[in-house]
TORDREN-766488 format. One line per 2 residues: number of its first residue (from 1); for each residue x, y, z of N, C-alpha, C. Coordinates in steps of 0.2 Angstrom, whole numbers. Each point is the difference from the previous one (the first is absolute). Last residue first. Layout:
# TORDREN-766488
NUM = X,Y,Z,X,Y,Z,X,Y,Z  ... .
This chain:
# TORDREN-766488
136 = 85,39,36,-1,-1,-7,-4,9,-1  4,-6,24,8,-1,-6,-1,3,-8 .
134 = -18,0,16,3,5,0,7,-1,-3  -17,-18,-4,-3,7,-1,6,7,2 .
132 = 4,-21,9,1,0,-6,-1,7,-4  -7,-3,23,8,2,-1,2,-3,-7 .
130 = -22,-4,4,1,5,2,6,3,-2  -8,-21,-1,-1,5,-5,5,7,0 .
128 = 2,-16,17,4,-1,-6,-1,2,-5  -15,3,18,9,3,4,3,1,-7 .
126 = -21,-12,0,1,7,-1,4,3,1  -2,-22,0,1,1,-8,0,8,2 .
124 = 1,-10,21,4,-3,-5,0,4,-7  -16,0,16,6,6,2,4,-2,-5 .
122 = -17,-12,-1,-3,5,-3,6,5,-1  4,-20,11,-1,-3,-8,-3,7,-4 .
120 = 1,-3,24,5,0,-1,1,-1,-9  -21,-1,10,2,8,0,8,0,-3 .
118 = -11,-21,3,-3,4,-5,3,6,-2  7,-14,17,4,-3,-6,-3,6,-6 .
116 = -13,3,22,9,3,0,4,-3,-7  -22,-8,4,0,9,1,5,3,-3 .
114 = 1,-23,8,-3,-1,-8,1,9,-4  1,-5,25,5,-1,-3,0,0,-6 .
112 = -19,3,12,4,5,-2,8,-1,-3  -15,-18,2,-2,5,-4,3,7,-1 .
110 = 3,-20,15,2,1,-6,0,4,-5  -10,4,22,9,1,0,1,-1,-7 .
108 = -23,-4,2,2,5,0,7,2,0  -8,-23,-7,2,3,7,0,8,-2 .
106 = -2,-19,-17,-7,-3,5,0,8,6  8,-1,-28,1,1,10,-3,-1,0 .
104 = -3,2,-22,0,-5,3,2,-4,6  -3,22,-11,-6,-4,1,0,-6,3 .
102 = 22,12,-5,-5,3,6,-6,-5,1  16,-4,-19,-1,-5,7,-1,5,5 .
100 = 0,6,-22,-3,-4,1,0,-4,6  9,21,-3,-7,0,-3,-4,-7,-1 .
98 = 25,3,5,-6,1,5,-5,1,0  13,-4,-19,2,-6,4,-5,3,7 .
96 = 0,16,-18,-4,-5,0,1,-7,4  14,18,3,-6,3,2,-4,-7,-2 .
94 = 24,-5,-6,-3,2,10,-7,1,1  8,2,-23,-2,-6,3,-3,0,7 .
92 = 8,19,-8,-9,-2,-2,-1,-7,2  21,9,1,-4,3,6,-6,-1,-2 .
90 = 15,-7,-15,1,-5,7,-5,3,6  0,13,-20,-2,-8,-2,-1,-4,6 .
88 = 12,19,0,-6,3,-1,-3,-7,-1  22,0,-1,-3,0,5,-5,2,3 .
86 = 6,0,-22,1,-7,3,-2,0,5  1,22,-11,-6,-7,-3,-1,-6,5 .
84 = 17,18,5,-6,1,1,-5,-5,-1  22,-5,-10,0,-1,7,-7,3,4 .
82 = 1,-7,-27,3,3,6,-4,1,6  -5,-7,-24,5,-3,1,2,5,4 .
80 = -15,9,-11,-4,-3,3,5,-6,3  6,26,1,-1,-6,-7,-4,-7,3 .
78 = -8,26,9,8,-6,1,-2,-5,-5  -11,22,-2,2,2,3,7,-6,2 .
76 = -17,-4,-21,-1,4,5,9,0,4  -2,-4,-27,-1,-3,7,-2,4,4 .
74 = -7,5,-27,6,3,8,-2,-6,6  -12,-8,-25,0,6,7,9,0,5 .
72 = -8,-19,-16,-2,7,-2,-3,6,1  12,-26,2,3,4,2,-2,8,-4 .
70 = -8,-23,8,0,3,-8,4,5,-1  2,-10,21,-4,-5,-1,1,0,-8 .
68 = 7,14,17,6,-5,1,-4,-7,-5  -11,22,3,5,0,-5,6,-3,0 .
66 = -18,-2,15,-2,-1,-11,4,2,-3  3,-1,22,-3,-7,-1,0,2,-6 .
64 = 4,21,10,7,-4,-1,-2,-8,-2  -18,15,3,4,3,-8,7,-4,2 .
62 = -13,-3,19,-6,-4,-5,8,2,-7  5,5,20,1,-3,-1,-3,-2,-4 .
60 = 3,22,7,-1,-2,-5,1,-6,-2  -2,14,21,9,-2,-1,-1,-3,-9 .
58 = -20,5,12,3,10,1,7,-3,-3  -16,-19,0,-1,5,-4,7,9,-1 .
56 = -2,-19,18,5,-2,-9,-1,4,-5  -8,6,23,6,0,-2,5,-3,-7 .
54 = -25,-1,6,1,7,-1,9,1,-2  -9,-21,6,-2,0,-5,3,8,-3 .
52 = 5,-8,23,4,-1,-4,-4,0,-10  -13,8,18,8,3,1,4,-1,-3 .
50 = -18,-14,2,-7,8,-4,9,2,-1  2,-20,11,0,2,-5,-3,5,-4 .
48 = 1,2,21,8,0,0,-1,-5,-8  -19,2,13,3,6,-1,6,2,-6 .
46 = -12,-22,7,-4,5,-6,4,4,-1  10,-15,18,2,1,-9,-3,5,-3 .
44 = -4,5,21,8,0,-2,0,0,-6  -18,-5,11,-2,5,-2,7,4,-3 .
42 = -2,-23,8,-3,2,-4,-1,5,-4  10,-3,20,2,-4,-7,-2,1,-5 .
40 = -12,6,19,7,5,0,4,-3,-5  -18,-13,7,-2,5,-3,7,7,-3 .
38 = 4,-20,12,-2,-3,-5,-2,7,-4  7,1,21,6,1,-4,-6,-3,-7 .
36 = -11,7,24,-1,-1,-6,5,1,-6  3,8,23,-5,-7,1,-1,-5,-8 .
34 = 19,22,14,-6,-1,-9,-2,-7,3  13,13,16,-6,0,0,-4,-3,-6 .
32 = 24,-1,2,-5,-2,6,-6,2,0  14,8,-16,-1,-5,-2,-2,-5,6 .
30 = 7,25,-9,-7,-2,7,0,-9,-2  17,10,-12,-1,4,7,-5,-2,2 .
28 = 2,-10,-19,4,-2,4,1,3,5  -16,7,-14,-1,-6,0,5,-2,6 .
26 = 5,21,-11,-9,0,7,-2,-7,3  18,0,-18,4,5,3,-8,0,7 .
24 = -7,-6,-21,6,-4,4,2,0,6  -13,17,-11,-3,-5,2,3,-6,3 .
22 = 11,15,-12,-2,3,8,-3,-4,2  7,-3,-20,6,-2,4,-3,3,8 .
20 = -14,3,-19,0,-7,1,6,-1,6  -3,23,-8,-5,-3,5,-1,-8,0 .
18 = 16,11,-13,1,2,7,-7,-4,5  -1,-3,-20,6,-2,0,2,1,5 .
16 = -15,8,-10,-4,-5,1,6,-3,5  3,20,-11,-3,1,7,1,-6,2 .
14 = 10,0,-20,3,3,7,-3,0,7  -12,-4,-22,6,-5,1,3,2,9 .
12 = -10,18,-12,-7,-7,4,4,-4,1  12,15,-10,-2,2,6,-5,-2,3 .
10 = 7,-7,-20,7,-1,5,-2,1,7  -17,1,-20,3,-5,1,5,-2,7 .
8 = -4,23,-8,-8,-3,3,2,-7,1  23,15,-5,-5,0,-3,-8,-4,9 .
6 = 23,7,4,2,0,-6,-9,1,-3  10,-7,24,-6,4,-2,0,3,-8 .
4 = 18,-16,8,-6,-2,4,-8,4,-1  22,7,-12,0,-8,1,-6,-3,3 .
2 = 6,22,2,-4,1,-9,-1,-9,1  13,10,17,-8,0,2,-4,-3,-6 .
């Protein structure tokens, strides 16, 4: 438990984490009745970067850049050549590759589908945090 609730960092980290997966998770279950996928995109990225910001924080990836940089501090939690990071990368790609082509949907359908690249790109780096975090 010390993993997820350990400190103020982890335990907000944690929450936000469950709650952006929920919202997913609300999204796709009711996804016949949402009208408005642009908004719902939206509020995915804002969120899901506040998420990802907290999570580089709680895994220390700012002290793993500086001291893959000057080397004058402890790494964080993964070296910055690894499998977490990379795929962490590809899932940001995902996110910003439909952050820019929602706006540019003409169709509500395309939208959601843009939704779904979004989400699939959030699940993506959080699964593989995640399970990194429990190996390492």
């Amino acid at each position: 438990m010390k993993l997820y609730f350990g400190n103020a960092v982890t335990t907000a980290t944690t929450l936000m984490i469950l709650a952006l997966l929920g919202y997913i998770g609300f999204s796709v279950w009711n996804r016949g009745n949402i009208a408005c996928w642009g908004r719902r995109t939206l509020l995915l990225l804002v969120f899901g970067l506040v998420v990802c910001c907290f999570a580089a924080a709680r895994d220390g990836l700012d002290k793993t850049i500086q001291h893959a940089i000057d080397g004058s501090c402890t790494p964080g939690l993964f070296p910055l050549i690894s499998v977490p990071t990379i795929v962490g990368c590809v899932g940001a790609l995902l996110i910003i590759i439909a952050a820019i082509a929602t706006p540019i949907a003409k169709t509500q359908k395309m939208r959601e589908i843009w939704f779904y690249v979004m989400s699939s790109g959030a699940v993506l780096k959080i699964v593989t945090m995640e399970i990194a975090r429990i190996i390492f």
